[in-house]
N, C-alpha and C positions, 0 to 999 in steps of 0.2 A: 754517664753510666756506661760499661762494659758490657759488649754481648757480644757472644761467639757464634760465627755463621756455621749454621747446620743444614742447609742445604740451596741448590743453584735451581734458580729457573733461566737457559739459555734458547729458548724458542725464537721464533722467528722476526717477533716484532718485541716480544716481551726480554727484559733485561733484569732479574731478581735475585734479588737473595734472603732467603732465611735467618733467620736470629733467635737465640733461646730466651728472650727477653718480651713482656706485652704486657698486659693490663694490670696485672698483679704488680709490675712491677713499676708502675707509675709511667707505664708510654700510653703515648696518644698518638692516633695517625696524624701527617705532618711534620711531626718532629725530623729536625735537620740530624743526617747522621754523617760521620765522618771519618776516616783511615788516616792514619800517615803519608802523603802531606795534605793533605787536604778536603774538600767536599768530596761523597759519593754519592750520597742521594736523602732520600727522603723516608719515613716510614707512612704505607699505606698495609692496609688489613690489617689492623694491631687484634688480633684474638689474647685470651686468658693469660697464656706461656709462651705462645709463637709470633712473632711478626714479621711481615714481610716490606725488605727495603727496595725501592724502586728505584734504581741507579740512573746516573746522570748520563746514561749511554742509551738508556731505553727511549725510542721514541715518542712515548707519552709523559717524559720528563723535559722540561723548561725552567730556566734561571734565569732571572734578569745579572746580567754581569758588565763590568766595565773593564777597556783595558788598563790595567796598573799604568804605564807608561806616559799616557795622556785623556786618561777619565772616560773616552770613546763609551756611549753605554749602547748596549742589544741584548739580544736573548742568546743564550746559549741554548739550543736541543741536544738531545740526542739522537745521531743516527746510526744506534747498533755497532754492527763490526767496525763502520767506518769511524768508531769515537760519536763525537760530537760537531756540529755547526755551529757560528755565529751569523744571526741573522738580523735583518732589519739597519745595517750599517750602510748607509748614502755612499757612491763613490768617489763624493767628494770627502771623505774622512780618510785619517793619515792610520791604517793599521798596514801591521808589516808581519815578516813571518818572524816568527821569537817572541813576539810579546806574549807578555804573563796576562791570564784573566781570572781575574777576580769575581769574588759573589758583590753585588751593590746594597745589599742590605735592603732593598725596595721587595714588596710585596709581603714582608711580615713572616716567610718562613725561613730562609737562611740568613744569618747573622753578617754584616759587612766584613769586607776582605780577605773571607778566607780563599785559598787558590784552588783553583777550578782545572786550568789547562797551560798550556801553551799551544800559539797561532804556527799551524806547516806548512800553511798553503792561504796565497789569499788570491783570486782568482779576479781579474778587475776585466777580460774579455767581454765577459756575458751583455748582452743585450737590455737586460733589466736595469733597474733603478739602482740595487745595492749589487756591493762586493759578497763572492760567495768564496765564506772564509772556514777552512775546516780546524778543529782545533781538537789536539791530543789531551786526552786527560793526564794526569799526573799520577794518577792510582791508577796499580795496576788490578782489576778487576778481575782478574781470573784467578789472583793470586790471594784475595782478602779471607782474613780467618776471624780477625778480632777486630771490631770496631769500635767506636763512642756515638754516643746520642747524647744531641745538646738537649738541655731544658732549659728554663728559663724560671724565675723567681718565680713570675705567674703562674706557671705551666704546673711547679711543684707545689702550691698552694691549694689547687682544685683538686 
């Protein structure tokens, strides 16, 4: 389904966007949403007309994602202006800067492989256990107007 964003939440921690589409229209909070090329986020608050998307840049956003190149799986977050993190990857795993990430299809809300990011920086200095990998989205988030919400057979049945 098609829905036009009508308005931004840019605050500090919070990363949102509005859509003229919700209950009426057969959305549920959860539902995977999407731009050209790829994932943005998620729907949470789904009111009557309005719902509100929670992008994949907002820090209370998480994806399980693999890297396309050699399957490597972690969490994507997001951290606001600075994009997104991949986290939870050992430093004995083979990620590089360029690789594509993908969604894994694990956890039951985004659908496998669609594309998430690309890796800018993989930082193997740190002290800690994992590599601290930042990874750029693909969508440009300040620029979105029209988006898609995925459903599912299920989803349109209830």
């Amino acid at each position: 389904m098609t829905a036009k964003v009508i308005g931004r939440e840019q605050a500090a921690l919070s990363r949102t966007v509005l859509i003229d589409k919700g209950l009426s229209d057969g959305l549920q909070n959860g539902m995977p949403v999407i731009a050209y090329p790829g994932l943005i986020g998620r729907l949470v608050d789904v009111s009557w007309h309005v719902s509100r998307v929670l992008l994949l840049i907002d820090e209370n956003s998480n994806i399980d994602a693999i890297v396309q190149r050699n399957r490597t799986q972690g969490i994507i977050s997001g951290a606001g202006s600075q994009g997104m993190i991949l986290k939870y990857i050992s430093k004995t795993q083979d990620v590089q800067k360029g690789d594509i990430m993908v969604s894994s299809g694990m956890g039951g809300v985004f659908p496998k492989g669609w594309l998430i990011g690309q890796v800018i920086n993989v930082d193997r200095q740190d002290a800690g256990l994992f590599l601290k990998i930042k990874v750029a989205p693909f969508v440009d988030f300040a620029k979105l107007e029209e988006l898609l919400i995925l459903s599912s057979e299920e989803t349109a049945g209830k």
